[in-house]
C-alpha positions as a Markdown table, in Angstrom:
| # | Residue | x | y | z |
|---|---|---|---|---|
| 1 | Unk | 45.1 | 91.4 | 86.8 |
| 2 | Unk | 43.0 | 93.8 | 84.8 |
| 3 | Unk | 43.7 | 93.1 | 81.0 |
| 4 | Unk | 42.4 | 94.8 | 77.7 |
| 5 | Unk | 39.4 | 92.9 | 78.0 |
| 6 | Unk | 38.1 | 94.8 | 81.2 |
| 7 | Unk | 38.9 | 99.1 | 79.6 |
| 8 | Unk | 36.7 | 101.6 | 78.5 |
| 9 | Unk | 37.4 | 104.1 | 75.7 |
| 10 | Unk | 35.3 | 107.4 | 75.9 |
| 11 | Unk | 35.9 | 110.8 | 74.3 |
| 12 | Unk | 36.3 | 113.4 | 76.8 |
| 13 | Unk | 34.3 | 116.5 | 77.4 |
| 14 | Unk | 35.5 | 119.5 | 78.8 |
| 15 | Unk | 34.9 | 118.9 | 82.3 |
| 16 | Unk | 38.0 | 115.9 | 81.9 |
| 17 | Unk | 40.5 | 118.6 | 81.4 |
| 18 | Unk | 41.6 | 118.4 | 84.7 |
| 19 | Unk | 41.8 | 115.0 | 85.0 |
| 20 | Unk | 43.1 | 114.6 | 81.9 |
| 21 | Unk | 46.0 | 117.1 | 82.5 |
| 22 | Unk | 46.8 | 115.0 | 85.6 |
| 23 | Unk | 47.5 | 111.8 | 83.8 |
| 24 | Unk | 49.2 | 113.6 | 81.2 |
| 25 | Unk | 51.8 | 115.3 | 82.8 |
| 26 | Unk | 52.2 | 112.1 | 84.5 |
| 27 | Unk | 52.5 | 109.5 | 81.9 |
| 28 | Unk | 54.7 | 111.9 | 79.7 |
| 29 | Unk | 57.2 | 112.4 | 82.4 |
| 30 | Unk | 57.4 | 108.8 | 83.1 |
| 31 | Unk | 57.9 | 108.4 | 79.7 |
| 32 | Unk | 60.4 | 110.9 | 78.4 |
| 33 | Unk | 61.9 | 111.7 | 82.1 |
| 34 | Unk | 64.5 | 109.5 | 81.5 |
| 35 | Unk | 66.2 | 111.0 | 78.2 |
| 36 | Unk | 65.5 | 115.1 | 79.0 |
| 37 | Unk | 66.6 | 117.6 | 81.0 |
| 38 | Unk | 64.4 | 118.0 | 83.9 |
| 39 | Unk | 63.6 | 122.0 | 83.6 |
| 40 | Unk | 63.2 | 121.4 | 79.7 |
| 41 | Unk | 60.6 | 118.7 | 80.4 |
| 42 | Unk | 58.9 | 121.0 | 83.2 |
| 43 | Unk | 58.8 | 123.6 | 80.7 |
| 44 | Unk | 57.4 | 121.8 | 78.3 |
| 45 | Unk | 54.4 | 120.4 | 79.9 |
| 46 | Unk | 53.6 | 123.2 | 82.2 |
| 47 | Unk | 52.8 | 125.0 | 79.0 |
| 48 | Unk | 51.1 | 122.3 | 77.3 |
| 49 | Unk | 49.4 | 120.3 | 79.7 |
| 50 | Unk | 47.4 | 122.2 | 81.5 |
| 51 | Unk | 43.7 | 122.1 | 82.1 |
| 52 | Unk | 43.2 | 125.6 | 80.7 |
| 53 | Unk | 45.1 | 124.2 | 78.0 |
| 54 | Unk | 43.6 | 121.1 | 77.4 |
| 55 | Unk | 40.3 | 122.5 | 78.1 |
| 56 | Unk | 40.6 | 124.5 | 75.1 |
| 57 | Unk | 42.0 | 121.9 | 72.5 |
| 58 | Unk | 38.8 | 119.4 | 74.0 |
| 59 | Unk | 36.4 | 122.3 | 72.5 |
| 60 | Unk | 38.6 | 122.3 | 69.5 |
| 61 | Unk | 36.1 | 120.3 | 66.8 |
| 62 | Unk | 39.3 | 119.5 | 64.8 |
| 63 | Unk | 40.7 | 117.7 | 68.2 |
| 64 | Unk | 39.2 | 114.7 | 69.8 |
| 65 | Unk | 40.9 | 113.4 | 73.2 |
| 66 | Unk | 39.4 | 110.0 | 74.5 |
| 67 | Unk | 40.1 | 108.5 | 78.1 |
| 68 | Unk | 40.7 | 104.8 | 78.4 |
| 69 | Unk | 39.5 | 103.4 | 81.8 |
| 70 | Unk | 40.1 | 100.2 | 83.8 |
| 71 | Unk | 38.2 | 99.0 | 87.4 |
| 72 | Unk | 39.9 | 100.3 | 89.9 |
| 73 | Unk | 43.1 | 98.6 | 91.5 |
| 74 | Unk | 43.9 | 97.5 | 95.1 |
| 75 | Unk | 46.4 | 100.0 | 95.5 |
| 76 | Unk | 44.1 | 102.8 | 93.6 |
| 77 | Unk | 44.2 | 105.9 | 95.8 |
| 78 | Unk | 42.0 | 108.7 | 93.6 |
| 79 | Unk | 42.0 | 112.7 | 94.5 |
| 80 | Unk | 38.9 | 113.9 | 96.0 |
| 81 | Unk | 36.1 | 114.1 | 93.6 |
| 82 | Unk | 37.5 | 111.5 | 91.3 |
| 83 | Unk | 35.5 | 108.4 | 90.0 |
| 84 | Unk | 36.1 | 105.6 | 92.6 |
| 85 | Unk | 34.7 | 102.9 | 90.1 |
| 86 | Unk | 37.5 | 103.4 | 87.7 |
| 87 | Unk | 40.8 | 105.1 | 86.7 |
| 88 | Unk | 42.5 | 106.3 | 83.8 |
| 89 | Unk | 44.8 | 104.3 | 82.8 |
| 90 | Unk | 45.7 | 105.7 | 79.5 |
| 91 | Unk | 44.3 | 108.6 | 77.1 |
| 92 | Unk | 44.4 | 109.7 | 73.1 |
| 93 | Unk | 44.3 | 112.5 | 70.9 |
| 94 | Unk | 43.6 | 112.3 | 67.3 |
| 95 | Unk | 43.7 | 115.4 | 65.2 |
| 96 | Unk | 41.0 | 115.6 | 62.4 |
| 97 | Unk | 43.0 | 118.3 | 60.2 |
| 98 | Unk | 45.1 | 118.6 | 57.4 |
| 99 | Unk | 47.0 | 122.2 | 59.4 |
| 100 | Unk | 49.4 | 119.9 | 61.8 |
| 101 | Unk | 50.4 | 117.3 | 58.9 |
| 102 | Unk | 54.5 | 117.8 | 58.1 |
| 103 | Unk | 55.0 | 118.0 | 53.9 |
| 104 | Unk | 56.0 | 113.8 | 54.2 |
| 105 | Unk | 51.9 | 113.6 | 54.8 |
| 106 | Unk | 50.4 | 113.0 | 51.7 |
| 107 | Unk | 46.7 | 113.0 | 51.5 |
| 108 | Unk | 44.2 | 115.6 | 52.0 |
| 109 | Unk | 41.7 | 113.7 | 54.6 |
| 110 | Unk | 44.2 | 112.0 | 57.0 |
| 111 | Unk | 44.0 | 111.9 | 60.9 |
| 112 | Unk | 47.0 | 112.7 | 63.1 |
| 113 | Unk | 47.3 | 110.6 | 66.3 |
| 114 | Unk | 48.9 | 113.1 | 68.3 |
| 115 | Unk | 49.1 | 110.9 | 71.6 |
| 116 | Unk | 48.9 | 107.7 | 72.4 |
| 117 | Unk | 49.9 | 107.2 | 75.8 |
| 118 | Unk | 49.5 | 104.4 | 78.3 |
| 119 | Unk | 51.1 | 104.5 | 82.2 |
| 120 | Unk | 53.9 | 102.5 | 82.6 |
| 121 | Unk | 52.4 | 100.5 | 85.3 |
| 122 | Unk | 49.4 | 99.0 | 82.5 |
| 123 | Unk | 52.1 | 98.0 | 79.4 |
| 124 | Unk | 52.2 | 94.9 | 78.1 |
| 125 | Unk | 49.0 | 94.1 | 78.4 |
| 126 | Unk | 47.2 | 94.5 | 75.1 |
| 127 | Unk | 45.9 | 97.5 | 76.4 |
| 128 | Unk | 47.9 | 99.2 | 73.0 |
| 129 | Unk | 46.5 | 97.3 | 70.7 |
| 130 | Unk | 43.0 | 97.5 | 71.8 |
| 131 | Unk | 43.0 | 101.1 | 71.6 |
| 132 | Unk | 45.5 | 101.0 | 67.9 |
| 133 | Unk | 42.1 | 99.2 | 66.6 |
| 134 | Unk | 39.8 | 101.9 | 68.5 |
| 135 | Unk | 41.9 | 104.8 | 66.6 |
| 136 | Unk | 41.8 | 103.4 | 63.0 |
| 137 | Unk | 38.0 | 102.4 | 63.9 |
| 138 | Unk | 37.7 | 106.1 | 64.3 |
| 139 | Unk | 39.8 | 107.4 | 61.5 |
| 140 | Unk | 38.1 | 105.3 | 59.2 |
| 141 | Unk | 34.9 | 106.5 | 60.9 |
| 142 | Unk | 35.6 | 109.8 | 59.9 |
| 143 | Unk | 36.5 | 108.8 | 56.2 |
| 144 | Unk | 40.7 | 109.6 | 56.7 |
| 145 | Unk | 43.1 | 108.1 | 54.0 |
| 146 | Unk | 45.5 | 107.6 | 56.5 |
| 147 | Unk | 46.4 | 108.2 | 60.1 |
| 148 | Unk | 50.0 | 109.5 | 60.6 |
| 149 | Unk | 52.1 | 110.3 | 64.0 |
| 150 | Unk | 55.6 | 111.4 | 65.0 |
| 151 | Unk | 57.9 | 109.2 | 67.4 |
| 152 | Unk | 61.5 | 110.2 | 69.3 |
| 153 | Unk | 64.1 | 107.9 | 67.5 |
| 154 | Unk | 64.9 | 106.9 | 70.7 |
| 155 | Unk | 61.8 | 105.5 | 71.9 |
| 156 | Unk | 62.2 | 102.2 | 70.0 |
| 157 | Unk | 59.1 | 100.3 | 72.2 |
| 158 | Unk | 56.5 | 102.5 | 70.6 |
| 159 | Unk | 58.2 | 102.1 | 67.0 |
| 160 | Unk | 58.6 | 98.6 | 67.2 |
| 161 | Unk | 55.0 | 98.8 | 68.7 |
| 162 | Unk | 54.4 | 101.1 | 65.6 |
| 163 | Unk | 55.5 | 99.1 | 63.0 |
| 164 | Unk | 53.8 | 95.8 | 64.3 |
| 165 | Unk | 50.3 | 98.1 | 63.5 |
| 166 | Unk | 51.7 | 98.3 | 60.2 |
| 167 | Unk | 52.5 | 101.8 | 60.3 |
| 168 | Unk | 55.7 | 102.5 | 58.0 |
| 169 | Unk | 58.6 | 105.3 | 58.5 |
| 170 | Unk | 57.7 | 108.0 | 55.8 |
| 171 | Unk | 59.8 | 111.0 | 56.8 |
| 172 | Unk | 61.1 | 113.4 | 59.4 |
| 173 | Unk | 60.2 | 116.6 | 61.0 |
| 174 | Unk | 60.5 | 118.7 | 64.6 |
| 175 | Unk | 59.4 | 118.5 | 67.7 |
| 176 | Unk | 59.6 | 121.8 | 69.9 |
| 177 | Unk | 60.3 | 120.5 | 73.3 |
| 178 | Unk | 60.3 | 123.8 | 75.4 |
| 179 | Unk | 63.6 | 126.1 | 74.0 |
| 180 | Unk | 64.8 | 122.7 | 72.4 |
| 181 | Unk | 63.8 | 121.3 | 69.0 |
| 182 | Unk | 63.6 | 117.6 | 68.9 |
| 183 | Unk | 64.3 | 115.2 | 65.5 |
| 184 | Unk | 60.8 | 113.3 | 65.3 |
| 185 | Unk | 60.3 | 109.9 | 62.5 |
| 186 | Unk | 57.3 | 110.5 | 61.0 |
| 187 | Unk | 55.3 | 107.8 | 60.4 |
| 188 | Unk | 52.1 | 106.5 | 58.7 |
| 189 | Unk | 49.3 | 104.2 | 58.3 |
| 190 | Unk | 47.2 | 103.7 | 55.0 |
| 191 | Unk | 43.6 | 102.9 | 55.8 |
């Protein structure tokens, strides 16, 4: 079984929007399926995770999205065109601007990790951590103060995941979700 030890991190380029907007749409819905209304969730990322979409925040220089890889799997079945070798497994986007940050933010230079998603199907397996230490590694990098996020109250597996980073609840703020606002915890990290 393919572990933490065996991924690859790599920023994405333009020409991963596509791919990119694939395993978006279809971690998010596994992961927040469960708790919205279908059309609202349908909404939400046929507006915000499309290539064109993503396309444009990958040439964003304030944005930068990264791909996390693993060998391929027996039961790996890739469209046509798609790597072979390896799949994506899991992807990030880290925000390198002030703009986004709610009023809780404090700090001028701090990074925003914006997602942080991994498929259901690869949980549990350190994969998380690995790429926890590649985002602070990155922040850090890039000089940040801290690195803040929001979470759904009611996704307590990333929080509790959160907190054992040593991130620490410093506010709250919204979360448009298609016509629907959602409450968000915002939460930070000092580096």
């Amino acid at each position: 079984m393919p572990t933490a030890h065996n991924i690859t991190i790599r920023r994405a380029v333009s020409g991963d929007a596509e791919a990119l907007a694939t395993v978006a749409r279809k971690i998010f819905v596994e992961s927040f399926g469960w708790e919205n209304d279908p059309d609202v969730l349908r909404e939400y990322v046929d507006a915000r995770m499309t290539p064109e979409r993503l396309y444009s925040e990958i040439e964003d220089e304030a944005n930068r999205f990264f791909l996390v890889y693993s060998p391929v799997t027996e039961n790996y079945d890739p469209a046509p065109g798609v790597n072979r070798e390896s799949e994506i497994i899991a992807h990030i986007k880290m925000r390198f601007a002030r703009d986004t940050a709610p009023p809780c933010v404090h700090g001028e230079n701090v990074a925003e990790l914006a997602r942080f998603f991994v498929r259901s199907d690869w949980q549990g397996r350190g994969i998380a951590q690995k790429m926890m230490k590649f985002c602070v590694h990155e922040a850090k990098s890039a000089g940040c103060e801290s690195l803040w996020l929001d979470v759904f109250p009611t996704n307590e597996r990333a929080r509790r995941f959160y907190y054992r980073q040593g991130f620490t609840d410093i506010g709250e703020t919204e979360f448009p979700m298609g016509h629907i606002i959602k409450p968000v915890i915002v939460m930070s990290l000092s580096l």
